[in-house]
C-alpha positions as CSV (number, residue, x, y, z in Angstrom):
1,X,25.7,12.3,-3.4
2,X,24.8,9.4,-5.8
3,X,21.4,9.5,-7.0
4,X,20.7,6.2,-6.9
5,X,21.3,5.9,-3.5
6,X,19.4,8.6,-2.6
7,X,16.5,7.0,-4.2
8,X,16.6,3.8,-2.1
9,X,17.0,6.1,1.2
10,X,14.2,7.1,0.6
11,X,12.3,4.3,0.1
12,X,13.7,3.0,3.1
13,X,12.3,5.7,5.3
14,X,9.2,6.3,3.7
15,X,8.4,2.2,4.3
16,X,10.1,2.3,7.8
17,X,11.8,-1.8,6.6
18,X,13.9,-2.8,4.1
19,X,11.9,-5.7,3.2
20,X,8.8,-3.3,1.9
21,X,11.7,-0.8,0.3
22,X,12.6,-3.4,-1.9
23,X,9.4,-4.5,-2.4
24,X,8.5,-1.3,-4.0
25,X,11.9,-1.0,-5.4
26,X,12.0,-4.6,-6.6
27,X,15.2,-5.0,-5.2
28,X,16.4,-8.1,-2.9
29,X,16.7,-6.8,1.1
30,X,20.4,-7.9,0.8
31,X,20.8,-5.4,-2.2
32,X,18.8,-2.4,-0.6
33,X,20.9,-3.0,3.0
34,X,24.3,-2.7,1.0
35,X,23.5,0.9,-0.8
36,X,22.5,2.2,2.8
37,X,25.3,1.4,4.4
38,X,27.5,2.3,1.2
39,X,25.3,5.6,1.8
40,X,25.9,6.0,5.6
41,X,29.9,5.5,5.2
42,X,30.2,8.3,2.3
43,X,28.6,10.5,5.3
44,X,30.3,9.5,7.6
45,X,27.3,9.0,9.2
46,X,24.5,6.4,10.8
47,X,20.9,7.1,9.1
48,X,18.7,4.7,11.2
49,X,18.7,3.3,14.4
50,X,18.0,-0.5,13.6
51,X,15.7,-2.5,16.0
52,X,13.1,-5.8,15.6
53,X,10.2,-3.9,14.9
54,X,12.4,-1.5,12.6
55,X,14.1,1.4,10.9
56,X,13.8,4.5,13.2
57,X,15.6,7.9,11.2
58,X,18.5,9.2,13.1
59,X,18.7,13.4,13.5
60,X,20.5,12.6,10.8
61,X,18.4,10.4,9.0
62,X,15.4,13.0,9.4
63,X,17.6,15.8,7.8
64,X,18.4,13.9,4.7
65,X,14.3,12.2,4.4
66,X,13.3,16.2,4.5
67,X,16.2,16.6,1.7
68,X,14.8,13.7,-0.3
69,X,10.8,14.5,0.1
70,X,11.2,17.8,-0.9
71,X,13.4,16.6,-4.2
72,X,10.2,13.9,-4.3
73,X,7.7,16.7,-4.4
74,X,9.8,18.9,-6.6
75,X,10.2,15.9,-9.5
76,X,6.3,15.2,-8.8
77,X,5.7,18.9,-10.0
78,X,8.3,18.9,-13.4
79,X,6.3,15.9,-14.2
80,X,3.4,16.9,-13.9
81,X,3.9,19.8,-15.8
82,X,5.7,18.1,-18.7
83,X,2.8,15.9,-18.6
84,X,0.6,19.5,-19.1
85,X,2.6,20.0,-22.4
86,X,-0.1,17.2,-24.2
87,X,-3.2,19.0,-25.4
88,X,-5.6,16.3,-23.6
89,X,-6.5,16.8,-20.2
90,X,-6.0,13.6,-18.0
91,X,-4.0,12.1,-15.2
92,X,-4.4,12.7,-11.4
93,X,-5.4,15.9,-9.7
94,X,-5.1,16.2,-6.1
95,X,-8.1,18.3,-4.5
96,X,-7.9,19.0,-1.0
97,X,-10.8,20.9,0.7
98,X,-13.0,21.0,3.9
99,X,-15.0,17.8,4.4
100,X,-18.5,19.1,4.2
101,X,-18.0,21.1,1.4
102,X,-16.5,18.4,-0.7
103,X,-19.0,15.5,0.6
104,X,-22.4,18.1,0.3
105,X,-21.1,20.5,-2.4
106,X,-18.0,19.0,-4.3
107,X,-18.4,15.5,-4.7
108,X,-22.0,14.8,-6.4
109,X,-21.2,17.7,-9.5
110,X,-18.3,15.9,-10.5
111,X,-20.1,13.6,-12.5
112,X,-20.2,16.7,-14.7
113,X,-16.0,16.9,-14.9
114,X,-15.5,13.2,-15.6
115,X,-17.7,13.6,-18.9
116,X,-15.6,16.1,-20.0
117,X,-12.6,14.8,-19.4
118,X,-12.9,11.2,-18.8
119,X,-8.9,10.2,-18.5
120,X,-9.0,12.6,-15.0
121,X,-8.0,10.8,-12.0
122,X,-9.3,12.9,-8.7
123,X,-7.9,12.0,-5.4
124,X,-10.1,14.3,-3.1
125,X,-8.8,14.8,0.1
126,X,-11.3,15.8,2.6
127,X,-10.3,17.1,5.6
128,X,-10.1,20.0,8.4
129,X,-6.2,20.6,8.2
130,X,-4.6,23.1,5.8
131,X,-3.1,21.2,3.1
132,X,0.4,23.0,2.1
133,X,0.2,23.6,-1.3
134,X,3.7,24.8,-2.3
135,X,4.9,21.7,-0.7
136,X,2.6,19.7,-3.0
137,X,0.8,17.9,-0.5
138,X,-2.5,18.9,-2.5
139,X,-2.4,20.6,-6.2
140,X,-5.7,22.5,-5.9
141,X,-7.4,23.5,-2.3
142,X,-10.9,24.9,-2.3
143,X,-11.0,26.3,1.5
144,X,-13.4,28.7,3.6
145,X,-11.0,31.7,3.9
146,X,-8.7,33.6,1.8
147,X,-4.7,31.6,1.5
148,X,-2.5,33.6,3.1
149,X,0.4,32.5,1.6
150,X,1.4,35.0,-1.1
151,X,3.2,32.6,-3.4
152,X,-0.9,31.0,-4.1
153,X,-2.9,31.9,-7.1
154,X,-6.3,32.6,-6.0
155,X,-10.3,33.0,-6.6
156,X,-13.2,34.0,-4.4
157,X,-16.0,31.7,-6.0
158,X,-19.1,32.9,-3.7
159,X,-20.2,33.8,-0.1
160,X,-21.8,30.8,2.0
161,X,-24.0,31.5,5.4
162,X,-24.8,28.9,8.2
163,X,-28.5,28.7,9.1
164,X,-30.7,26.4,10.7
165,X,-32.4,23.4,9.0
166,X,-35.1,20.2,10.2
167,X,-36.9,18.2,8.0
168,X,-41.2,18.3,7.7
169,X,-41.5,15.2,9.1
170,X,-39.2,16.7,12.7
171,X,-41.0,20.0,12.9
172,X,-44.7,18.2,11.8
173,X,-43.8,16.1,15.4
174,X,-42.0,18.4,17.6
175,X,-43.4,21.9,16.3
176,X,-41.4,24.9,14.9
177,X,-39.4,27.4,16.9
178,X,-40.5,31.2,16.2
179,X,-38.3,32.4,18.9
180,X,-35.4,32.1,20.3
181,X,-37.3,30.8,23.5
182,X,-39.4,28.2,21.9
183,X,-35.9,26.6,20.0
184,X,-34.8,26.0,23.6
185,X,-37.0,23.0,23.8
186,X,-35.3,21.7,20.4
187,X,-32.5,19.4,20.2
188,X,-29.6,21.4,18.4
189,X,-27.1,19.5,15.8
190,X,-24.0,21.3,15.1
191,X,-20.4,21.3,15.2
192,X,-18.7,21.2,18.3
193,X,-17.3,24.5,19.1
194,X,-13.9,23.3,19.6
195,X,-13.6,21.1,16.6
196,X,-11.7,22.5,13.3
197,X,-14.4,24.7,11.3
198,X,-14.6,28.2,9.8
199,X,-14.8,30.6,12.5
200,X,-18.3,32.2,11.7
201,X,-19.7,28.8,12.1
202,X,-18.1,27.9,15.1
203,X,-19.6,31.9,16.6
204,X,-23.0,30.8,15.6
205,X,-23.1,27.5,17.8
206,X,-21.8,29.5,20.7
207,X,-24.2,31.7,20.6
208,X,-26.8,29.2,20.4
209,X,-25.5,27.3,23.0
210,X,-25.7,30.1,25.3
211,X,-29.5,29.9,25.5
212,X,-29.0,27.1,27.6
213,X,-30.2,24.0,25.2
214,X,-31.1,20.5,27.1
215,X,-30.8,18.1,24.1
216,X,-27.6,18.4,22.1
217,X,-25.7,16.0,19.0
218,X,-22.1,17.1,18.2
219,X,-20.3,16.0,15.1
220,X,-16.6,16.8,13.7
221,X,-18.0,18.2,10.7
222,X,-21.5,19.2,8.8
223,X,-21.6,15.7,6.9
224,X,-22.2,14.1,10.2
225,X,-24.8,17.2,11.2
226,X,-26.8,16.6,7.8
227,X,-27.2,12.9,8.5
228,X,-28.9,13.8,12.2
229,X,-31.0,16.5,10.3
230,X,-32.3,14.3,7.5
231,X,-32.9,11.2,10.3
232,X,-35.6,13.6,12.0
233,X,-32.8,14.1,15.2
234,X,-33.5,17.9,15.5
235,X,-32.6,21.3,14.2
236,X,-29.2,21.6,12.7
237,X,-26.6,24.3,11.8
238,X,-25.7,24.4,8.1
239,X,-24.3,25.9,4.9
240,X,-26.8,27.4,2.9
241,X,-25.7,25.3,-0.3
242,X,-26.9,22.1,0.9
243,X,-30.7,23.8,0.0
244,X,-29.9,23.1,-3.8
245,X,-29.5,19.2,-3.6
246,X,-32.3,18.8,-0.2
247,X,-34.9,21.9,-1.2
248,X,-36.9,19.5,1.0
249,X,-35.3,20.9,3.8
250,X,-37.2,23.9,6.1
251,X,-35.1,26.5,6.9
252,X,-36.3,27.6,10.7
253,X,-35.9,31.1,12.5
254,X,-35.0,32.8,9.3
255,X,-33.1,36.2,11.1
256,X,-30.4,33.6,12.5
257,X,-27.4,32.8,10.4
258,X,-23.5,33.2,10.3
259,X,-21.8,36.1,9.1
260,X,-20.5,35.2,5.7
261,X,-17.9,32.8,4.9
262,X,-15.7,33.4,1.4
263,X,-15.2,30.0,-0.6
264,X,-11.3,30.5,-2.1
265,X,-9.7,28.4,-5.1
266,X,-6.2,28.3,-4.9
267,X,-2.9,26.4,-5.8
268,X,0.2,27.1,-6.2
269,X,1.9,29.8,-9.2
270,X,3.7,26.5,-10.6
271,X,0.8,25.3,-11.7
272,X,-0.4,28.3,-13.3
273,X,-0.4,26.9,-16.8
274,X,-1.6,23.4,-15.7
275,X,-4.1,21.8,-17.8
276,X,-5.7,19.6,-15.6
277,X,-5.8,22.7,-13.1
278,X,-7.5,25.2,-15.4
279,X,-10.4,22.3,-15.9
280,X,-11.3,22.2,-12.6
281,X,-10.8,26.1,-11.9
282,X,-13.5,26.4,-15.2
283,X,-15.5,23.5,-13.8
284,X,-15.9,25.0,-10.3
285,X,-16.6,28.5,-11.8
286,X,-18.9,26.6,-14.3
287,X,-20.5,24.8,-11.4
288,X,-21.0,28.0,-9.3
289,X,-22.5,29.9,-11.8
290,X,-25.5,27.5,-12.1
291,X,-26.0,27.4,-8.4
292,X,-25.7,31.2,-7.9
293,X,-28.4,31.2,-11.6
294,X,-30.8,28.6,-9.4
295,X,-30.5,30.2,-6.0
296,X,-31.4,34.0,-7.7
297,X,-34.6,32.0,-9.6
């Protein structure tokens, strides 16, 4: 297949319109319309279904855009690693993880990385969804269990436990829960059960819930449970780590908490001798170190 042609396929699907393919192209619509159909008739084939609001991929069409990303990706990773060849470290890393770690945990230390290595680029990417890593959607993940797909290079950085937190100003006004039957007249803030979250988590709120709680505030994930906490809302369930950055926080019926939940780097074995990778694998170690140092003083 010519190369070239391939190229501008691709654009074309990944835009959905000719117009914005040669827009990114900087090719005229005329000029991107002839290679795709020079394209379709060496197949032998049609590659999208044209309409007015349109391009829509054939079967086809979908076989050869998997083709292409995956050659996308593939280039994206040589690059990359050629780039790793230069003795600074800089350019983009992608960081995928889970949204409360990276907005509670993540995201205010990396002040610290960018000092260090001020040509980084970071493009954190928060969200509940398993980023695949081999298929370079993400370079790096940080995630709340052990990968389990064997072709990952992998580190348990430390333990985390979910436990129940309320500001002073909450408990000064609504009192503080020594048992189980006096946090029954609390409003609870957690997770919802059936959102995306690590599994000891998710066994904690169930069990709370069980007690038959009145007053309830459910959010998709524990950014969203720290901002009803620190607003005086009621009692919310929480990692452990967000102590270091709010100490202000009071930490209520003590003997209730998760089972533990293992914190994992990973990314993929082609990336093994990545530069920009091994600075943010000795950053996070780095990073944990001090926190495990504070938490133990």
């Amino acid at each position: 297949m010519d190369w070239d042609k391939l190229r501008i396929f691709h654009a074309v699907a990944d835009k959905g319109s000719l117009t914005h393919a040669g827009e990114v192209l900087h090719l005229s619509q005329s000029a991107v319309s002839r290679q795709i159909r020079a394209l379709e008739e060496s197949l032998n084939v049609t590659l999208f279904h044209r309409h007015a609001r349109g391009l829509i991929l054939t079967e086809q069409g979908e076989l050869l855009f998997d083709a292409t990303q995956q050659m996308v990706k593939r280039l994206d990773a040589t690059a990359a690693r050629i780039r790793d060849s230069e003795d600074e470290v800089f350019g983009e890393l992608r960081v995928t993880t889970t949204t409360g770690f990276g907005t509670l945990w993540l995201a205010p230390r990396l002040t610290a990385l960018y000092q260090k290595y001020p040509g980084l680029k970071i493009d954190l990417m928060l969200e509940e969804r398993v980023l695949d890593l081999p298929m370079r959607e993400a370079d790096v993940a940080i995630r709340m269990k052990e990968p389990s797909q064997a072709d990952l290079i992998r580190k348990r950085l430390m333990n985390i436990k979910m436990r129940l937190y309320a500001t002073p100003e909450y408990l000064a006004e609504h009192g503080t829960p020594l048992t189980m039957a006096e946090f029954n007249s609390h409003r609870l803030i957690c997770q919802h059960p059936g959102t995306a979250q690590v599994a000891a988590g998710a066994t904690l709120v169930q069990q709370l819930m069980s007690n038959d709680i009145p007053s309830m505030l459910t959010v998709n994930n524990y950014f969203g449970v720290l901002q009803g906490v620190i607003n005086h809302i009621g009692i919310g369930v929480l990692p452990d780590y967000i102590t270091e950055d709010l100490p202000h926080l009071v930490r209520v019926l003590p003997e209730v908490e998760s089972g533990e939940v293992p914190v994992f780097l990973a990314y993929p074995e082609e990336l093994r001798h990545s530069k920009r990778v091994a600075a943010f694998r000795e950053f996070v170690t780095e990073e944990i170190f001090k926190y495990r140092k504070r938490e133990q003083a």
